[in-house]
C-alpha positions in Angstrom: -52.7 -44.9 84.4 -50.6 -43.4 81.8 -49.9 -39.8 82.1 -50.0 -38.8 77.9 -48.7 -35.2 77.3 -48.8 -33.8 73.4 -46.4 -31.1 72.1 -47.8 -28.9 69.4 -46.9 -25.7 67.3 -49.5 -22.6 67.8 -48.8 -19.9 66.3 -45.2 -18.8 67.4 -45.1 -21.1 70.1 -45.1 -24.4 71.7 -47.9 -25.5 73.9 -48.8 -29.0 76.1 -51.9 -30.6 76.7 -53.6 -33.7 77.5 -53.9 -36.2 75.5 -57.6 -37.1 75.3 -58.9 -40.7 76.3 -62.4 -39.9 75.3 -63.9 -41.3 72.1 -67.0 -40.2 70.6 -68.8 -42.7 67.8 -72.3 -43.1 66.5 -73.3 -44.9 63.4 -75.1 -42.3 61.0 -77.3 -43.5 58.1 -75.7 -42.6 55.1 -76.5 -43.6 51.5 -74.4 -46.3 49.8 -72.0 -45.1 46.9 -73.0 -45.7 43.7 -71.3 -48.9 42.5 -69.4 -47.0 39.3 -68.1 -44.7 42.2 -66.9 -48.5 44.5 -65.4 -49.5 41.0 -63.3 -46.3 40.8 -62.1 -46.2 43.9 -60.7 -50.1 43.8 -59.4 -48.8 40.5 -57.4 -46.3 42.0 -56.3 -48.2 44.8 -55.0 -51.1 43.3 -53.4 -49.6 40.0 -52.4 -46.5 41.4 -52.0 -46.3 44.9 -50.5 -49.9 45.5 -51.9 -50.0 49.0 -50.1 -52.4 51.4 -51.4 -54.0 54.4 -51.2 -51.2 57.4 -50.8 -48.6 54.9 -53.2 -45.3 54.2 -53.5 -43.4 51.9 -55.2 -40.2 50.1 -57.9 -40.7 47.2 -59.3 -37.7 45.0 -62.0 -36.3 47.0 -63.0 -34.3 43.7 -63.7 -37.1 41.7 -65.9 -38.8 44.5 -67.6 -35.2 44.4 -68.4 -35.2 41.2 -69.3 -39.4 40.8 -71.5 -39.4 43.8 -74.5 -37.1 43.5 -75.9 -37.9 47.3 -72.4 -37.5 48.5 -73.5 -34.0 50.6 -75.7 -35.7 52.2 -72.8 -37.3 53.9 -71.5 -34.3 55.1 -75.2 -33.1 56.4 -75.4 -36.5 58.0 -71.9 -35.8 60.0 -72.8 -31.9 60.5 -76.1 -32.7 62.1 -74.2 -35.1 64.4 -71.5 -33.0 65.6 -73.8 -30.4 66.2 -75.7 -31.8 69.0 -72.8 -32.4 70.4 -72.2 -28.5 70.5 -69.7 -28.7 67.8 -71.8 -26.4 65.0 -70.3 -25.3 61.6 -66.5 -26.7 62.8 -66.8 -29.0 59.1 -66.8 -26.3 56.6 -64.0 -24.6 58.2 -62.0 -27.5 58.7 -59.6 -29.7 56.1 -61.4 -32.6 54.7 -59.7 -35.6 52.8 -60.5 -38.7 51.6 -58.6 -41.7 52.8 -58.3 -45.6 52.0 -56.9 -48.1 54.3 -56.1 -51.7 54.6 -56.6 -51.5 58.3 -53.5 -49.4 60.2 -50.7 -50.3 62.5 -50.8 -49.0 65.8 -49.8 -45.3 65.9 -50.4 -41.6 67.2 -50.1 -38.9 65.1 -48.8 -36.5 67.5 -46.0 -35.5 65.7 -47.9 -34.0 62.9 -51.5 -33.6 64.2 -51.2 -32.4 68.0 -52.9 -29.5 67.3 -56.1 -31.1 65.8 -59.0 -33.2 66.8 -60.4 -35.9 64.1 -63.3 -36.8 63.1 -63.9 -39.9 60.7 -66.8 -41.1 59.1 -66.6 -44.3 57.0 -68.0 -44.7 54.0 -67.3 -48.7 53.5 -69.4 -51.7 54.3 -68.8 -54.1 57.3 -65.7 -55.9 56.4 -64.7 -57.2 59.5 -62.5 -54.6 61.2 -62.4 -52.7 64.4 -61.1 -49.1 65.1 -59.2 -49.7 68.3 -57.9 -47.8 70.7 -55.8 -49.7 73.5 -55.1 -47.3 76.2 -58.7 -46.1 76.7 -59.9 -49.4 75.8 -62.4 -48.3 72.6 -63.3 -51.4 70.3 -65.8 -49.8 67.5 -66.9 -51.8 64.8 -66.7 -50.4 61.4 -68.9 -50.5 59.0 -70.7 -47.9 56.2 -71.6 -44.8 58.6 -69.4 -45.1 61.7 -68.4 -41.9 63.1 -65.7 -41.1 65.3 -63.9 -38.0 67.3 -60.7 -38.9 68.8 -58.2 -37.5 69.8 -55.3 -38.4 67.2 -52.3 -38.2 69.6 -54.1 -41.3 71.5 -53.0 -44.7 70.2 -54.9 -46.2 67.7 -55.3 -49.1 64.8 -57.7 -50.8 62.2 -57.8 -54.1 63.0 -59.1 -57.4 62.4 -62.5 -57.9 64.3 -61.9 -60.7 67.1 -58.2 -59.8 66.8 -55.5 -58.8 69.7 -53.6 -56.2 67.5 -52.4 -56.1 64.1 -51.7 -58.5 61.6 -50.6 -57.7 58.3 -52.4 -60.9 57.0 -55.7 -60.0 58.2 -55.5 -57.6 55.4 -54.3 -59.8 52.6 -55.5 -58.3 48.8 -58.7 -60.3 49.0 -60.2 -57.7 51.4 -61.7 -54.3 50.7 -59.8 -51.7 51.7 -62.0 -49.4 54.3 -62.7 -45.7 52.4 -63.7 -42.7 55.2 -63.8 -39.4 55.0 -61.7 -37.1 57.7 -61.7 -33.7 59.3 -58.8 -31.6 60.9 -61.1 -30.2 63.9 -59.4 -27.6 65.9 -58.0 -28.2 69.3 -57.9 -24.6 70.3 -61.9 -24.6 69.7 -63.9 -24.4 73.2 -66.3 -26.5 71.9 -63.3 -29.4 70.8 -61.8 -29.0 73.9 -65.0 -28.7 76.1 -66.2 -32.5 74.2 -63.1 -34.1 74.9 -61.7 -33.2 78.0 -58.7 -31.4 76.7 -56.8 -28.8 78.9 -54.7 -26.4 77.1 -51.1 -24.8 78.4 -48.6 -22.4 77.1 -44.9 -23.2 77.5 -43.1 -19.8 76.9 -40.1 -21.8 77.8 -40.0 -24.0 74.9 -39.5 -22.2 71.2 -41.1 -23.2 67.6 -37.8 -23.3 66.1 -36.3 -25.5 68.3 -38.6 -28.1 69.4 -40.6 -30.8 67.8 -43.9 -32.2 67.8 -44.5 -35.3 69.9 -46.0 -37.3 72.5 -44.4 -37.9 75.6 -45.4 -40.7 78.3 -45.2 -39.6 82.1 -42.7 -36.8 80.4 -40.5 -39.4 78.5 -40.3 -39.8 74.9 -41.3 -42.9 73.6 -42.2 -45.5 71.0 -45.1 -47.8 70.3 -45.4 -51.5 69.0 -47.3 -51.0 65.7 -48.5 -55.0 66.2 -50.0 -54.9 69.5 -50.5 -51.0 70.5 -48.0 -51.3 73.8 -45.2 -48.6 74.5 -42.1 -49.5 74.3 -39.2 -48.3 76.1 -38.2 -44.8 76.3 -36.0 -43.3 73.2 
């Protein structure tokens, strides 16, 4: 199996770790958002965001606040959640955003988010997809009230349910974009690293300021095919 190594930033240094194959996912029963608040946010994805097949995306996590009056219960849904898993009062210290996708190409995000752990909750009804992760195996179904913790340097893609990978025309205009909510969790965090099997270490060798961020396979830097999820040869 794969040997996946991650390169992060903490602090003044540069540190390694595992790359995490375990994924955590429940479906949690969350309210349904109002249908002016649905409205808005195909408003602000269509006229204002443009949102391409594969692409993502930020939407105003304020306004949703303000439009959805059972929105915390939500967050008390994903709180209660993460804390039987030992994982207690990591949301209101963490960055949350809002996202909108028309599914996502296959991709890590080690080279901005090696230092983090996320957790997603989506807030969409069942439109078909599946939240896939092809080198642990993970095929979750998405639909309003999935919840996930992954690590984001493994790979992983929205995709069309039933599909092999990634199809740009799975996610033609006619289909609702998926809207979740995300968290920043951590890695450092005993609990984090405890849930997912994650094994920190120091590299006094390597320096901020001179090294990047990344992913490296069996200690090679490489690529990955954003249509099926398979590495590609080493850069």
């Amino acid at each position: 199996m794969d040997a996946l190594t991650a390169i992060f930033r903490s602090g003044a240094a540069m540190c390694r770790r595992n790359v995490s194959a375990v994924v955590q996912s429940t479906v949690l029963d969350l309210p349904a958002p109002p249908a002016a608040l649905e409205a808005d946010w195909q408003r602000e994805i269509s006229l204002q965001m443009c949102l391409e097949p594969g692409d993502i995306e930020t939407l105003s996590l304020a306004r949703t606040r303000f439009r959805w009056p059972e929105f915390g219960h939500c967050i008390d849904a994903v709180e209660r959640w993460i804390a039987e898993r030992d994982l207690p009062q990591l949301l209101n210290s963490s960055d949350m955003a809002l996202m909108a996708s028309r599914g996502t190409r296959y991709h890590h995000d080690g080279g901005q988010y090696g230092g983090s752990v996320f957790c997603n909750v989506f807030l969409s009804d069942d439109s078909g997809t599946d939240f896939h992760f092809p080198a642990s195996g993970h095929r979750i179904a998405l639909k309003r009230g999935t919840a996930v913790i992954f690590d984001p340097c493994q790979p992983h893609a929205i995709i069309r349910s039933g599909s092999p990978g990634f199809d740009a025309a799975d996610f033609a205009s006619a289909m609702r974009p998926q809207v979740f909510l995300t968290w920043e969790l951590p890695v450092e965090h005993d609990g984090i690293r405890k849930a997912l099997g994650i094994t920190l270490h120091a590299d006094p060798g390597m320096s901020a300021q001179d090294e990047e961020e990344r992913v490296l396979r069996n200690g090679l830097a490489v690529a990955l095919c954003p249509a099926t999820g398979t590495w590609l040869s080493p850069t």
